[in-house]
C-alpha positions in Angstrom: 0.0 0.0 0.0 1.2 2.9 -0.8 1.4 6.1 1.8 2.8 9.6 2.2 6.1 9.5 4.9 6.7 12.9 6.0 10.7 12.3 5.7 10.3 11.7 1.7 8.8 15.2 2.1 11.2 16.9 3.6 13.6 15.3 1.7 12.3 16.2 -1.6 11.6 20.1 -0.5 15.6 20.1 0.2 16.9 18.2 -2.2 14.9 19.6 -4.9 16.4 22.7 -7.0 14.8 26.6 -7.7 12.0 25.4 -9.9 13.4 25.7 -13.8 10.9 28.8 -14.6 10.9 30.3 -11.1 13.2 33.1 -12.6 10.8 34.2 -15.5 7.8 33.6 -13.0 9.0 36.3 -10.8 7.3 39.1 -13.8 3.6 37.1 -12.9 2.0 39.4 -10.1 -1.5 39.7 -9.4 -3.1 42.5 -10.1 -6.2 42.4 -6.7 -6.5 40.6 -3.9 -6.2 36.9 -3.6 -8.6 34.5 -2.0 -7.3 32.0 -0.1 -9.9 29.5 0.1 -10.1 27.2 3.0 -12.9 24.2 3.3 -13.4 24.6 6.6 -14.3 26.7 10.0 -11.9 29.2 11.2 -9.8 27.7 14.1 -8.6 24.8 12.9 -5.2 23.8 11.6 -5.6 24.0 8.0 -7.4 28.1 8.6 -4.4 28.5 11.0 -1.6 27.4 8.8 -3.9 29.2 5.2 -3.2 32.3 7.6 0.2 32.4 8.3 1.0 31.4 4.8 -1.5 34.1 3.5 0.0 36.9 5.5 3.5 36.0 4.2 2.3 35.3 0.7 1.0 38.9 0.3 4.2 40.3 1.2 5.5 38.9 -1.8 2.7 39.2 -4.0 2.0 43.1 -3.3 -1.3 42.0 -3.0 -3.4 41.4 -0.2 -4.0 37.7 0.0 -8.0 37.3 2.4 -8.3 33.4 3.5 -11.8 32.7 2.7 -13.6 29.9 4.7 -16.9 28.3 2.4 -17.9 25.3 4.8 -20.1 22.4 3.9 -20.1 18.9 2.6 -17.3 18.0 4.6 -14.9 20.8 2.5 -16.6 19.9 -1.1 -18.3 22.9 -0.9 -15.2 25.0 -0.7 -13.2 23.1 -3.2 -16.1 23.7 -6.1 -15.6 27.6 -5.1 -12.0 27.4 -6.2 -12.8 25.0 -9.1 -15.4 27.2 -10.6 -12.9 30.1 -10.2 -11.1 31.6 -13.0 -7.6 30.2 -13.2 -6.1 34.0 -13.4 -4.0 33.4 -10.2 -6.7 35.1 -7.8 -8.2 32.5 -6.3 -5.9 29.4 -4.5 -7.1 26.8 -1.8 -6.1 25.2 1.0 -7.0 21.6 0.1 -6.5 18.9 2.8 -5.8 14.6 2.8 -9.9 14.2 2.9 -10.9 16.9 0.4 -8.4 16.0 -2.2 -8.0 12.1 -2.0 -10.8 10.7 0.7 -14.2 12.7 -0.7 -13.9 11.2 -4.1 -14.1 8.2 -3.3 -17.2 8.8 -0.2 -19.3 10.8 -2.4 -20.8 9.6 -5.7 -22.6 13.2 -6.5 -19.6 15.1 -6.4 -19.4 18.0 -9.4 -15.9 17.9 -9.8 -12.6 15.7 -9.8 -9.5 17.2 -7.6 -7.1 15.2 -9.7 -8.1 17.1 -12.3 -10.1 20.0 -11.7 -6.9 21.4 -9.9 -3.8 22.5 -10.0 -1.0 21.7 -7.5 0.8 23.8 -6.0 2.9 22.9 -3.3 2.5 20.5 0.1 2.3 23.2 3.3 2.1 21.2 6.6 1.5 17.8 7.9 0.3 16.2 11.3 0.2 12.7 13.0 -2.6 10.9 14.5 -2.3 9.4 17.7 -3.4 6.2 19.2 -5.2 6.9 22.2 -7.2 4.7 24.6 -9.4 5.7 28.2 -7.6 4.7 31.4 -10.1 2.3 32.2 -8.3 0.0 29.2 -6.4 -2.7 30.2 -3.8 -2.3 27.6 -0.3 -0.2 28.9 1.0 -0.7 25.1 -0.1 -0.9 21.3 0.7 -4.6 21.7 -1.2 -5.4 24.5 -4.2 -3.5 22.7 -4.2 -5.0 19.4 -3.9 -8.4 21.6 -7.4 -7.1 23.7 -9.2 -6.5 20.4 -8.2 -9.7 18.9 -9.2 -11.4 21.9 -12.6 -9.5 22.4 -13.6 -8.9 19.0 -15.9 -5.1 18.8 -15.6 -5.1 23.0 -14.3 -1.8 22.5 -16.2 1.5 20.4 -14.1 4.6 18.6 -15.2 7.6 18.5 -14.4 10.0 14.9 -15.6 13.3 13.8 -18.0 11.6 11.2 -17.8 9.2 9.0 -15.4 9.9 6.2 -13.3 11.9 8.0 -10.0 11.5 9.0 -10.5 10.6 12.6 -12.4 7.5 11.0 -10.3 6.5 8.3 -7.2 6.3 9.8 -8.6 3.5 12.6 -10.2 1.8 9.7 -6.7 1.2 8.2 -5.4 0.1 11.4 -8.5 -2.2 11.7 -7.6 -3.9 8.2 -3.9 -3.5 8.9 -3.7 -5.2 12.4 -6.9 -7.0 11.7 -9.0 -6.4 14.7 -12.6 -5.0 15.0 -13.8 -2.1 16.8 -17.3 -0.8 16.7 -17.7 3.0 15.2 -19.4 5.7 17.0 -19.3 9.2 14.7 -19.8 12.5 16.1 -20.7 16.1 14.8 -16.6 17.1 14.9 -13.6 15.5 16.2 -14.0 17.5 19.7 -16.9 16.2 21.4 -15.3 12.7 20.4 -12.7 13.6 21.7 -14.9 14.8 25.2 -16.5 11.1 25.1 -13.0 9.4 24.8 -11.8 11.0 28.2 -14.8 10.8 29.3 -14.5 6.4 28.6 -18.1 6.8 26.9 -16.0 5.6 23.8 -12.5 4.0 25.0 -10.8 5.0 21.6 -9.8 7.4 19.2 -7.1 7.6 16.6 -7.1 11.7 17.1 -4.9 14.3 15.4 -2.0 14.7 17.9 -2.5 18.4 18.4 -5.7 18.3 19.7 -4.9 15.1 21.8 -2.2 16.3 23.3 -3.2 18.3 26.5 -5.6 14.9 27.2 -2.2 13.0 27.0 -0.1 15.2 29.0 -2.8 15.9 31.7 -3.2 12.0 31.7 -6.5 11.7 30.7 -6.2 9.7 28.2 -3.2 6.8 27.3 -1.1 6.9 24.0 -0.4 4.0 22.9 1.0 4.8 19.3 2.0 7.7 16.8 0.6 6.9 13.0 3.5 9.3 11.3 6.7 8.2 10.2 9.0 8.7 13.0 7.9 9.7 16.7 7.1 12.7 17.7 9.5 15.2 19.3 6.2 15.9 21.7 5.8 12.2 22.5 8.7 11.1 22.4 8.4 7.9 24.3 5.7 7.0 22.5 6.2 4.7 19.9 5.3 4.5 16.1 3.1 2.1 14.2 5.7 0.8 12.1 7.7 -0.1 15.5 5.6 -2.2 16.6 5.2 -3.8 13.6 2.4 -2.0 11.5 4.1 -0.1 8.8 1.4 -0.2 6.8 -0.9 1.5 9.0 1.5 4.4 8.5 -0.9 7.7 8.0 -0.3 11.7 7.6 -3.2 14.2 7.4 -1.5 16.8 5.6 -2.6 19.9 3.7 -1.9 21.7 0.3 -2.1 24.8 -2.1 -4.1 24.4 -4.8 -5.3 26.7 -8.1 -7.7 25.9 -10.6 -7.0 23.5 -13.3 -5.4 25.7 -16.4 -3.6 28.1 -14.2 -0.6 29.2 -16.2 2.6 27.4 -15.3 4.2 31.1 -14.4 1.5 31.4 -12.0 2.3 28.5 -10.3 5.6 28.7 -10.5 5.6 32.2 -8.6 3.4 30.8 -5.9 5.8 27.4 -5.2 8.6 29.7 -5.5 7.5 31.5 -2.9 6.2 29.1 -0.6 9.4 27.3 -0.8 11.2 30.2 1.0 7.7 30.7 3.4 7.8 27.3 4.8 11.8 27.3 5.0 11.4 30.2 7.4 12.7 28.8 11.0 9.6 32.1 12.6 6.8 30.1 10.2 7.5 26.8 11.2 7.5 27.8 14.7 3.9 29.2 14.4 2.9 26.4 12.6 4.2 23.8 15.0 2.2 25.8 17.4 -1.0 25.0 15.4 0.3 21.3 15.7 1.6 21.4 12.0 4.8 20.5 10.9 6.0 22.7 7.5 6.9 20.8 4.3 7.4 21.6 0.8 7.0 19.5 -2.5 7.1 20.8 -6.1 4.0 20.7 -8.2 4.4 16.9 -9.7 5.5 15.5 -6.4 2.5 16.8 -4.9 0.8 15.4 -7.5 2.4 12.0 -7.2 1.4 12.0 -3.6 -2.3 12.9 -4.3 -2.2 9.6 -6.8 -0.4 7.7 -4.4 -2.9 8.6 -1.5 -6.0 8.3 -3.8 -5.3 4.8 -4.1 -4.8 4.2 -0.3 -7.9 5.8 0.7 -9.7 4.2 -1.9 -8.8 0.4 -0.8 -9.5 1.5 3.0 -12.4 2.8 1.9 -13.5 -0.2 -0.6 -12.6 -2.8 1.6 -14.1 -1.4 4.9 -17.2 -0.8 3.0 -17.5 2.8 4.5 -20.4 4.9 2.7 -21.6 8.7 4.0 -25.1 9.9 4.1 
């Protein structure tokens, strides 16, 4: 299976040279405000991290760059903004793991394609989930768990966000990966299932580790296991899926810019050229880590390469857990 490792990332932003037409890009500027268009409620990590990037990108730009949040249809409706948008350079988005390579395999009506309906930009940030269980579970590691569930079968519930979302499909692969059952409980948003893990009304969750984290550190909920590529410097005794065994249940929610599909190439060009030296700022990545985000950087066909690859993960997790969304 294949799946996004935050070090191949990182490798390819600083391995990878000034892009070729980056030079003659530098004459494309806009010539009003951009919209920065972000699928989802102000707060979160991807509006946080579509704001520190916007405020940056306007400084080069000479023009002021407004993130936009259009809500609805878990991000769908945000993403057809930007797709319907003229591909003039004005108008960008702030796609995400679900909205780019989970919904179009969830929803059969959708009225557009991100693989090619858009155009990449660059990758911006990434996070881990985290494996986290109530105290009342007998299980001190992610061996002794996956030993529980394959000795009580659906004994134990997990609480997402709602079905389709991240917080859902990321236990699904560990379901198929480790093969164990666990019975889904969906909420309206990751938070309240979150509120019903501590609480031990559900007794797991494969969370986003920012929003985990004060649970873990104030001890009201166990980690048992990091879903990223390496650990976490914030967990750092905590362990990752592939160490104990589960490589394949490696996952990365991660977020990208976006244009609409025909944007010229010198457009694009000037806005990966730029956030190449954004996200290499050490102030950036510091507010971003604050979000919970870690910065990283791809050219335009290795994003695209990691859409395909991810596509096709999400698509098998999806096929073969038979998930479906109302």
């Amino acid at each position: 299976m294949n799946r996004l490792t935050r070090r191949h990332i990182l490798a390819a932003s600083l391995a990878a040279p000034l892009i070729p037409g980056a030079a003659r890009a530098q004459a494309w500027a806009p010539t009003r405000p951009v919209r920065f268009v972000v699928p989802f409620p102000p707060g979160g990590a991807t509006d946080v991290v579509a704001r520190v990037l916007g405020e940056r990108l306007q400084d080069r730009l000479g023009q002021p760059v407004t993130v936009e949040n259009r809500t609805g249809a878990g991000g769908n409706l945000g993403v057809e903004n930007v797709v319907r948008s003229a591909p003039d350079g004005l108008t960008i988005l702030m796609g995400t793991t679900g909205t780019l390579t989970i919904n179009p395999h969830l929803y059969s009506n959708m009225a557009f394609n991100p693989a090619t309906d858009l155009a990449p930009i660059a990758m911006a940030f990434a996070t881990d989930h985290v494996l986290i269980v109530h105290p009342s579970v007998p299980a001190q590691t992610a061996q002794e768990f996956i030993a529980l569930l394959r000795a009580r079968p659906n004994a134990l519930s997990y609480g997402s966000g709602g079905s389709g979302s991240s917080t859902h499909l990321v236990p699904e692969l560990f379901k198929l990966v480790a093969r164990v059952e666990m019975q889904h409980v969906p909420y309206r948003g990751s938070a309240p299932a979150l509120n019903d893990t501590v609480a031990g009304t559900v007794q797991v969750m494969l969370d986003q580790l920012p929003s985990a984290l004060g649970m873990i550190q104030g001890g009201r909920v166990r980690a048992l296991a990091v879903t990223g590529p390496r650990r976490s410097s914030l967990l750092p005794d905590v362990p990752t899926l592939a160490e104990i065994g589960l490589p394949e249940a490696q996952a990365t929610s991660w977020g990208a810019v976006m244009a609409p599909a025909g944007t010229p190439a010198p457009i694009v060009d000037r806005y990966n050229s730029a956030l190449r030296e954004i996200l290499a700022d050490a102030t950036v990545q510091q507010r971003l880590a604050a979000a919970g985000a870690d910065a990283v950087f791809s050219t335009p066909a290795d994003l695209a390469a990691t859409m395909r690859a991810e596509s096709e993960k999400w698509s098998r997790v999806i096929r073969e857990a038979r998930i479906t969304v109302n």
